[in-house]
GULUM-117972 format. One record per residue (C-alpha): z negated, x negated, y negated. Coordinates in pm, whole numbers, padded with zeros to 5 digits, always signed. Each point is the difference from the previous one (the first is absolute). Layout:
<atoms>
ZXY...
</atoms>
This chain:
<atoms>
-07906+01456+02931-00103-00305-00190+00248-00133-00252+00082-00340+00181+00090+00177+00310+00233+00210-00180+00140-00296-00183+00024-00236+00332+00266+00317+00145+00209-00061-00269+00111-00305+00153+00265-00017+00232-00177-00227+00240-00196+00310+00070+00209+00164+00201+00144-00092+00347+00352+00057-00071+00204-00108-00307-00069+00188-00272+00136-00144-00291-00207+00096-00367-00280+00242+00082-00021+00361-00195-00305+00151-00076-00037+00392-00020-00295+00202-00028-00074+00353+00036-00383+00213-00035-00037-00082+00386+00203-00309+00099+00128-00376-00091+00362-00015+00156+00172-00280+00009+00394-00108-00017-00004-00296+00188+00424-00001+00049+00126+00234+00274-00340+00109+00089-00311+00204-00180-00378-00053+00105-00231+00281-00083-00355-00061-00056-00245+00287-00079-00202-00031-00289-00399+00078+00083-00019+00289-00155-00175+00357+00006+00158+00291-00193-00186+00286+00216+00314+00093+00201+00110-00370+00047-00251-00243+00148+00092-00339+00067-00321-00149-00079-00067-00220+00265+00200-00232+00224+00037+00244+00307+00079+00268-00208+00290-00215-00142+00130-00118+00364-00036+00345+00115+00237+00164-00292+00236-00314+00085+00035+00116+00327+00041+00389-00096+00237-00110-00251+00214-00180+00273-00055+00306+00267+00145+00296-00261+00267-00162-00229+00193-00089+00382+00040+00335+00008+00238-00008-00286+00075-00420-00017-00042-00116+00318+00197-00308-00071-00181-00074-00329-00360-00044+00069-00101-00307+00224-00275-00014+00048-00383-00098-00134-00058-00321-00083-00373-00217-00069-00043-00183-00324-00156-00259+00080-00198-00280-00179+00198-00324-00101-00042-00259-00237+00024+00099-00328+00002+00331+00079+00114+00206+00231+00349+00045+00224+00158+00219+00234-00002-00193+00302-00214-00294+00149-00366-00020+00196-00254+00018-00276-00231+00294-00085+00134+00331-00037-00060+00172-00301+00209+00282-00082+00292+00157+00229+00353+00124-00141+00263+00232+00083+00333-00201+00036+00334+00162-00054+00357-00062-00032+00067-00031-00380+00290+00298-00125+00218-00053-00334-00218+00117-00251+00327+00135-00194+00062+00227+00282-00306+00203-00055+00091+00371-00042-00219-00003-00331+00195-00311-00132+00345+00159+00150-00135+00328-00149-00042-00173-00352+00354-00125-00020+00188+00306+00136+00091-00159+00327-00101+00276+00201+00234+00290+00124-00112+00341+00155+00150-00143+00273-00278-00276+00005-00255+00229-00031+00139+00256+00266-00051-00275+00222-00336-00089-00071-00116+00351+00026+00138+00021+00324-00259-00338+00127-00270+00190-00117+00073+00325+00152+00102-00177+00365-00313-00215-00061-00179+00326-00072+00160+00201+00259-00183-00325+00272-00323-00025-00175-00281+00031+00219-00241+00295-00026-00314+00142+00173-00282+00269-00095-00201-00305-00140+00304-00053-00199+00040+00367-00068-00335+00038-00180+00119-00201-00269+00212+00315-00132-00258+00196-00015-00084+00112-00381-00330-00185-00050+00137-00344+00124+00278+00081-00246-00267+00056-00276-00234-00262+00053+00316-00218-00031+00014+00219-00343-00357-00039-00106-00037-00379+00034+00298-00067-00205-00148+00260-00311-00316-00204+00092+00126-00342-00091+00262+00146-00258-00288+00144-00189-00201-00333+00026+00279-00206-00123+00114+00326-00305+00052-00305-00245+00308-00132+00222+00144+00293+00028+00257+00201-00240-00168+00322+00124-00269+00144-00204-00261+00161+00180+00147+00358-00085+00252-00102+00148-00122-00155+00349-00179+00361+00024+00298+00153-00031+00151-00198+00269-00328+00061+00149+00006+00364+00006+00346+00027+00114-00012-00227+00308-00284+00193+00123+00149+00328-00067+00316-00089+00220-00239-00151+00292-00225+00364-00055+00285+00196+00024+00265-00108+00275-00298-00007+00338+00296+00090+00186+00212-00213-00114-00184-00320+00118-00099+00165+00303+00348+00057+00066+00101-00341-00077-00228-00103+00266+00085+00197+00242+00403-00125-00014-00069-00328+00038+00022-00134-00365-00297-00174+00018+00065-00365+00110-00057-00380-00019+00231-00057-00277+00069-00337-00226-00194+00169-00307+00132-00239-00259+00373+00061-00042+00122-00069-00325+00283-00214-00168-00175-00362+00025-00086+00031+00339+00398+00079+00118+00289-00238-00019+00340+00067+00091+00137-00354+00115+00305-00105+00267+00055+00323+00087-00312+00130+00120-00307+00202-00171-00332-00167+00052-00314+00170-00099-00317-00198-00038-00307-00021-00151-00182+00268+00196-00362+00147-00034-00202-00195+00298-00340+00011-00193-00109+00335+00003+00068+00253+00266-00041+00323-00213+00289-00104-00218+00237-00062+00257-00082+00301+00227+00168+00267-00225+00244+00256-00029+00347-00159+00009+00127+00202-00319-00351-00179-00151+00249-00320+00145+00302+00082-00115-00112+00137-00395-00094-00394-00084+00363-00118+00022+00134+00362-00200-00315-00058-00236+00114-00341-00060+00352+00079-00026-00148+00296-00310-00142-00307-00183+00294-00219+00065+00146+00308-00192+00281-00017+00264-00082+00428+00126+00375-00026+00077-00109-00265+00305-00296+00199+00091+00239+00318+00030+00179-00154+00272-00309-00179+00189-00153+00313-00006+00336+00182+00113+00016-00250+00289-00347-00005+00124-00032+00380+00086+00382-00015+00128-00136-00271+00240-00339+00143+00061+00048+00339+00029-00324+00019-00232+00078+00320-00159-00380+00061-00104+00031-00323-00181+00099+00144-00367-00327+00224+00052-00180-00305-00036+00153-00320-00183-00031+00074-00365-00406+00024+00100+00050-00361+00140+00188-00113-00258-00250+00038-00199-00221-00145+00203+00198-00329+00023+00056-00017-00356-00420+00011-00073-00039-00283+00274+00252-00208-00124-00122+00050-00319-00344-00093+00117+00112-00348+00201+00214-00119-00314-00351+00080-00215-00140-00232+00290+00273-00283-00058-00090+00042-00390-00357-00096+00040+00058-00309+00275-00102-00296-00226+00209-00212+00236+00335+00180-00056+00192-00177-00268-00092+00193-00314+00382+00081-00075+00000+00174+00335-00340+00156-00094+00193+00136-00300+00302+00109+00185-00267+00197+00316-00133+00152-00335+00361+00169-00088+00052+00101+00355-00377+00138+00017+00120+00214-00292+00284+00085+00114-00092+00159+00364-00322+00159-00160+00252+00204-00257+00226+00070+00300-00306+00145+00170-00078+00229-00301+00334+00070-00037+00034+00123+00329-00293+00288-00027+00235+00097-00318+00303+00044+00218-00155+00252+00198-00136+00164-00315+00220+00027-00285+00320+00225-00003+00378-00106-00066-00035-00092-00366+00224-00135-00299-00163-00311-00143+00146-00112-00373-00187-00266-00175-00001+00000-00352-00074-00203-00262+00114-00274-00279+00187-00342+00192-00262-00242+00094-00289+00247+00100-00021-00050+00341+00266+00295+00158+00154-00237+00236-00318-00170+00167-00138+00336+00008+00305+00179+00176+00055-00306+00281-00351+00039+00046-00008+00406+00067+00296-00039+00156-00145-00231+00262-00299+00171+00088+00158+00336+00021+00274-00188+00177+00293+00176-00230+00306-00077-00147-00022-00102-00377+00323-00036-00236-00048-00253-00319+00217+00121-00283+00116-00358-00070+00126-00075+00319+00141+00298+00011+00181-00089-00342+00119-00335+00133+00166+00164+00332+00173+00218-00179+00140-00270-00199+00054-00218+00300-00253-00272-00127-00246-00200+00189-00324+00173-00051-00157-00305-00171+00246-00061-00243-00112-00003-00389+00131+00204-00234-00100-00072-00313+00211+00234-00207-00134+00240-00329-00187+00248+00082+00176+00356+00090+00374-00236+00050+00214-00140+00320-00168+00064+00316-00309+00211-00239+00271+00213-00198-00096+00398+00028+00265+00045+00209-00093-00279+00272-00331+00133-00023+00099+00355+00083+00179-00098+00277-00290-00238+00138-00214+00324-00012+00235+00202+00143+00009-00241+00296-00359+00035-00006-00048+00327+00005+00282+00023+00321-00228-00292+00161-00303+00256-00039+00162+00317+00112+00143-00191+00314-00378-00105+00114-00167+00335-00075+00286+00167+00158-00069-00161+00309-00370+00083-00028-00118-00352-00136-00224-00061-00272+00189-00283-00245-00124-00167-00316+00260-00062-00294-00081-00302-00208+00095+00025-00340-00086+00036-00348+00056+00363-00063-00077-00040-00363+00099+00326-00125-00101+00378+00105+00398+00063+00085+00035-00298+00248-00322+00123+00210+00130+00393-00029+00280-00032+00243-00219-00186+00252-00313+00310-00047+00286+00261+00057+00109-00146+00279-00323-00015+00150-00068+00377-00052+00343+00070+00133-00067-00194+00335-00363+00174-00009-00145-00305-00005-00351-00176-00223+00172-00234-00246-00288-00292-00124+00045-00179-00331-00148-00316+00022-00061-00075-00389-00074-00382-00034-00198-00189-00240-00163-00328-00072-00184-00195-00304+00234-00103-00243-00101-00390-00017+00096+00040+00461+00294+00147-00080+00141-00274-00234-00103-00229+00243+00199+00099+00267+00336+00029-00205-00003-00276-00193-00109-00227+00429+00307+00229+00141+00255-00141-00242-00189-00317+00057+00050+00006+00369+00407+00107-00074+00163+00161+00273-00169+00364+00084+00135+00329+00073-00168+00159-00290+00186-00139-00402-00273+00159-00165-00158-00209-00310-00195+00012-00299+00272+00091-00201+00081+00271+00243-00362+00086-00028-00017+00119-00343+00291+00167+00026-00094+00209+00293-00331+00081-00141+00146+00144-00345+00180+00320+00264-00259+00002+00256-00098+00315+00105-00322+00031+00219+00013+00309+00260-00237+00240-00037-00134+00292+00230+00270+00232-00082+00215-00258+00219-00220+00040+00302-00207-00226+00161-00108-00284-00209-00171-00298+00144-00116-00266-00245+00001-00315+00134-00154-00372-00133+00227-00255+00132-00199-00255-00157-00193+00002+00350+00062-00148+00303+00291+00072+00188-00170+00126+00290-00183+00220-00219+00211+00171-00169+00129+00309+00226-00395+00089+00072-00025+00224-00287+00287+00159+00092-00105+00038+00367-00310+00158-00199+00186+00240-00215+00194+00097+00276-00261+00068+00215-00008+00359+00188
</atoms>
């Protein structure tokens, strides 16, 4: 759409109703505008393979679809389609001139009652969640269904969904934090699972699981608002993406809740949903869709990344979230792989254990315990408060530091006990700290992993001397601190088990791949 048009609906005298100053959002597919209690839609002309909206019928013909499926779940938020229609200076929403363009109008909902935004500042109760699950499964439960619909189960439609998303992934490798070793890996384990469970499928269409479903449910597209759950936003453009299995549904909101790093919320949706549904295949299936979600999600934030006319902070920030769900995607083929392990970083203060942890942590979607937070409980201090006392004194005397371990090691032993892989995040310096951690390990009979970080010296002084910079951080290491440490540093060795040498000098969403690789079965 030419730039004066889009400039012309910025102005309020665009609109037929009052509508106040004019917000501009854009997404890979769409220009939406705020125009005060109301939001006009307009589909951008574009042609992604799977999404066409190249030409003006196309465009009025998704408005309409758009309209048709989200009543299902917002009847009283959609409103209709509307022209765009040629005025001067540009264009407006109402009047007799030319059409040019058609838009999807809607009711406009709080933005700060989005689930991701409520999500983001703890608002959000099991309760909350519960509830929502329960939408989906009645909405579910009603879904319509047919043998036309049916065939959409089947394994090949489910891999050819697959294949074109390796297809693109591996055109666009450079956007992605996945090397190509590791797309095959993903690769070769998706197509394993679809080889493997015939049956399964089969069996998933014959009960009925197979169903016009929404097909984009995930945090931004649900907001919780006066007491009622409204979820929007669904897929109208292609019909092989919304014709799925409704555990292939449900897995984008439980995906999203994994990367929201909220597993405590997705517990409970998922506990919900087969309550409700009376799905009990449905943990047969939804890790292998979770995965799935992650990769597309992954692959539509790549999409936002590369739309010149996205504001380039917004480019940046799609970038992160691209990241982010691919990681979750590899870390998901991990999950089914690895076996309960004890993590323990080690390594001087400064090298990278933290970044590395959270980020292990994440995609293996386990618990991780930060010695320094930890330290700060214990002493009923805020977990960002500085302590800048002499080394091995106050809150770092040996005997605050034994107990902080101690803690530690109780943190550990409660995880593993319970069958959960957990990382420990903490300096482990000397041979006699890590000991404790390998015997418990072989006591519980299970792999302990010492993750031995390490970066360039000139990187390392960097990021000390910007953290005391930047003042308040959960970490008080320094440069003094630094020399210190490194005078009794002890590096582990093979005789301590499993060794894994990491360079944390990399990017963040880098870093656990050689693990992953060393790992490897």
């Amino acid at each position: 759409m030419q730039r004066n048009i889009l400039k012309s609906l910025l102005k309020s005298s665009a609109y037929p109703e009052a509508a106040g100053v004019v917000e501009l959002i854009q997404t890979h597919v769409s220009w939406i505008f705020l125009a005060g209690d109301t939001v006009y839609k307009i589909k951008k002309p574009v042609d992604f393979g799977f999404l066409n909206f190249s030409t003006i019928d196309r465009r009025r013909f998704y408005c309409h679809e758009e309209v048709r499926l989200n009543s299902r779940l917002c009847p009283d938020i959609y409103l209709g389609v509307v022209e765009v229609r040629e005025a001067p200076g540009g264009a407006a929403f109402f009047g007799d001139g030319p059409i040019i363009d058609y838009a999807v109008k809607m009711r406009r909902l709080p933005a700060g009652r989005m689930l991701d935004q409520l999500v983001s500042r703890g608002e959000v109760t099991a309760a909350d969640m519960r509830a929502v699950a329960k939408v989906i499964a009645d909405f579910h439960l009603a879904a319509a269904t047919s043998p036309a619909i049916s065939e959409y189960g089947r394994r090949e439609r489910v891999m050819a969904n697959w294949q074109e998303n390796f297809a693109q992934s591996a055109a666009d490798n450079s956007r992605t934090p996945l090397s190509p070793d590791e797309l095959a890996v993903i690769r070769e384990w998706v197509s394993s699972f679809v080889e493997s469970r015939a049956e399964l499928f089969e069996k998933r269409i014959a009960q009925g699981f197979i169903r016009e479903c929404d097909g984009d449910i995930h945090l931004e597209n649900i907001c919780l608002t006066d007491g009622r759950i409204y979820i929007f936003d669904c897929i109208e453009f292609n019909e092989r993406f919304r014709y799925c299995d409704t555990a292939a549904d449900i897995a984008f909101l439980l995906m999203d809740l994994d990367y929201h790093r909220r597993h405590d919320l997705a517990e409970a949706v998922q506990d919900e949903y087969l309550a409700a549904s009376g799905d009990a295949g449905l943990l047969e299936l939804v890790d292998f869709y979770k995965l799935y979600r992650a990769f597309v999600r992954g692959k539509v934030e790549n999409l936002r990344q590369n739309d010149s006319g996205i504001d380039p902070q917004e480019q940046e920030r799609a970038g992160v979230r691209a990241a982010g769900y691919f990681r979750l995607a590899r870390g998901y083929i991990e999950r089914q792989r690895q076996k309960t392990t004890l993590f323990i970083t080690c390594g001087l203060t400064g090298s990278g254990k933290s970044t590395l942890a959270a980020q292990l942590a994440f995609e293996l979607g386990i618990a991780t315990y930060n010695s320094d937070r930890v330290r700060k409980q214990m002493a009923a201090l805020p977990p960002d408060t500085a302590m800048r006392v002499p080394f091995g004194t106050g809150l770092y005397s040996a005997a605050a530091s034994e107990a902080t371990y101690a803690e530690l090691l109780r943190l550990a032993e409660a995880e593993l006990g319970a069958g959960r892989s957990v990382v420990i995040d903490a300096c482990f310096i000397s041979r006699s700290r890590r000991r404790p951690f390998i015997h418990l390990a072989e006591r519980l009979a299970v792999r302990c992993v010492v993750l031995h970080c390490a970066c360039p010296e000139t990187e390392h002084r960097r990021r000390l001397v910007a953290r005391e910079a930047a003042g308040e951080n959960i970490s008080d290491g320094r440069l003094e601190i630094l020399e210190l440490q490194r005078d009794s540093f002890q590096p582990p060795d093979a005789s301590e088990g499993l060794v894994v040498n990491v360079a944390t000098d990399a990017a963040p969403e880098t870093l656990t791949t050689p693990i992953y690789a060393r790992l490897a079965p």
